[in-house]
PAVO-422206 format. One line per 3 residues: for each residue x, y, z of N, C-alpha, C. Coordinates in steps of 0.001 Angstrom, whole numbers, padded with zeros to 6 digits. Example, Ala and Ser with C-alpha at 12.3 -4.5 7.8 and 13.67 -1.06 7.14 Angstrom:
BEGIN
013190,-005690,007800,012300,-004500,007800,013200,-003300,007800  012850,-002250,007080,013670,-001060,007140,012900,000030,007870
//
This chain:
BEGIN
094994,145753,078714,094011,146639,078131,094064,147973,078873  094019,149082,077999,093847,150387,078784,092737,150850,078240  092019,152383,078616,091012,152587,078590,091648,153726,078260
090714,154547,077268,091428,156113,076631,090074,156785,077049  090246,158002,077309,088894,158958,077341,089707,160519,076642  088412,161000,075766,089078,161876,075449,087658,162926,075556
088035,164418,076107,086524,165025,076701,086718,166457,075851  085614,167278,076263,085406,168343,075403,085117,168686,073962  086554,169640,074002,086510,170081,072049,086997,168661,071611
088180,168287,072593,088943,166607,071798,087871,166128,071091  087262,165559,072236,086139,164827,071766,085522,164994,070555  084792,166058,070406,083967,166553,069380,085488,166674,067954
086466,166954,067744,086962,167018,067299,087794,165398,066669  087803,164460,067825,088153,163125,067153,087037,162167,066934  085989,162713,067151,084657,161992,066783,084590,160252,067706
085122,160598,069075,085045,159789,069621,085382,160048,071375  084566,159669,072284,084303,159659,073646,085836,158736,074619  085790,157243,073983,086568,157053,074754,086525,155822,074015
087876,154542,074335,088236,153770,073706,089241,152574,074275  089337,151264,074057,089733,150397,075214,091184,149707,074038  092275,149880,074392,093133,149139,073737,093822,148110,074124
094508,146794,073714,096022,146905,074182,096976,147657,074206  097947,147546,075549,098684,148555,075322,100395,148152,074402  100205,148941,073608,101050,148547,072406,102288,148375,073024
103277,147703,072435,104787,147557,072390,105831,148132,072740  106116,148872,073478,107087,149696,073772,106794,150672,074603  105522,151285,074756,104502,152551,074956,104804,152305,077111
105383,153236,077122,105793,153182,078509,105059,154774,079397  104877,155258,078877,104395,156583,079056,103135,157692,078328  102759,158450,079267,101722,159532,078317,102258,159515,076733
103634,160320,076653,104381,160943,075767,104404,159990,074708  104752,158315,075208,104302,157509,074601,103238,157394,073441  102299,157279,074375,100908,156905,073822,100398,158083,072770
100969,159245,073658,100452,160680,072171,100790,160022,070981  102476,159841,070994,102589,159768,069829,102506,158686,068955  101508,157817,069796,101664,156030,069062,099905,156617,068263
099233,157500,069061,098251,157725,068533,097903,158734,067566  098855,160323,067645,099533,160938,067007,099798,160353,064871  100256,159191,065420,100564,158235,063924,099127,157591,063190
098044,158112,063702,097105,157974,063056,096759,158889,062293  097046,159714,061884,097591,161033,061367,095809,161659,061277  095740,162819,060135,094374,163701,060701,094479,164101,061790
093137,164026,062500,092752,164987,063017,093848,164278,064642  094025,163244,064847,094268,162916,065385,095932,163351,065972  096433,163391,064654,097912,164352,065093,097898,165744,065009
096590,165753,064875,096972,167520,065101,096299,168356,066725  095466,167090,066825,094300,167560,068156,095700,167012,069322  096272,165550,069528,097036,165015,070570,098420,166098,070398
097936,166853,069465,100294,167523,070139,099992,169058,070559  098836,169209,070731,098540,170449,071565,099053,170524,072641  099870,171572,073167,100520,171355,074538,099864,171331,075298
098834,172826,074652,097627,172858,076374,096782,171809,077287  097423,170697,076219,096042,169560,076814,096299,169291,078295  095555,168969,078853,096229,167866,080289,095610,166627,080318
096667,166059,080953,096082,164323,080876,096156,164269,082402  095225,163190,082566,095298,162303,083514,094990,160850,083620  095699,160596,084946,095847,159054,084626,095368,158310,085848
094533,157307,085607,093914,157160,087102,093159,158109,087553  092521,159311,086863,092058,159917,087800,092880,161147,087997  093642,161047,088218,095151,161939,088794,095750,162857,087424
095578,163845,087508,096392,164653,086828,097652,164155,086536  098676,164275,085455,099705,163691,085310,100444,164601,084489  101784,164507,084344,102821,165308,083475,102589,163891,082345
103010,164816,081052,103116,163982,080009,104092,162405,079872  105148,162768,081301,105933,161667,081333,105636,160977,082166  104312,160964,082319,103468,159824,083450,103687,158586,082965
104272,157401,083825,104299,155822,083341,102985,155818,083508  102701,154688,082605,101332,153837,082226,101725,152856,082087  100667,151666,082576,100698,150686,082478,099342,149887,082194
099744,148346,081980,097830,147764,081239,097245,148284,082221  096044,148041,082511,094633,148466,083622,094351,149968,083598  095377,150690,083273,095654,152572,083435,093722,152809,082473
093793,153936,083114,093120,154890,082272,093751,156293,082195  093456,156616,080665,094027,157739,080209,093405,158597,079938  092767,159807,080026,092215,160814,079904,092468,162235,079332
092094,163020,078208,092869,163801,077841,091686,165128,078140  092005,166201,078191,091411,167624,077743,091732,169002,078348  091278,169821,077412,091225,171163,076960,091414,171989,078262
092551,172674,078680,092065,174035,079741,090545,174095,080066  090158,174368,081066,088791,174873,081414,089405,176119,081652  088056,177363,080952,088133,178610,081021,086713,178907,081716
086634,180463,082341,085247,180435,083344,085628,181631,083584  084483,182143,083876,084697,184005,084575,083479,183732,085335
//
């Protein structure tokens, strides 16, 4: 089981906070998982292939080619902007 969190505009934009899966079949990575989730098509492939996003994993900031594994948590969002 992994744990998805998705924060900000994501959020408000996939009409959902956060979410507990198995981790599917093959799905070895961030890049992975975008695009296993990506295939839910809407809003969902258009909000996950934003480059600007950043993920993290564990906690930890991660490059998109972060391994994941079951127990992981995944976390996605938006640049923070601030003056």
């Amino acid at each position: 089981m992994i744990r998805l969190r998705y924060f900000a505009s994501l959020r408000e934009t996939l009409g959902v906070a956060d979410e507990q899966l198995e981790l599917p079949a093959g799905i070895r990575d961030v890049n992975d998982l975008s695009r296993w989730l990506q295939a839910r098509g809407g809003e969902w492939k258009s909000a996950l292939a934003d480059r600007q996003l950043h993920v993290a994993v564990n906690q930890i900031i991660a490059s998109p080619a972060a391994a994941i594994k079951d127990g992981d948590e995944v976390a996605w969002f938006p640049p923070v902007t601030g003056g």
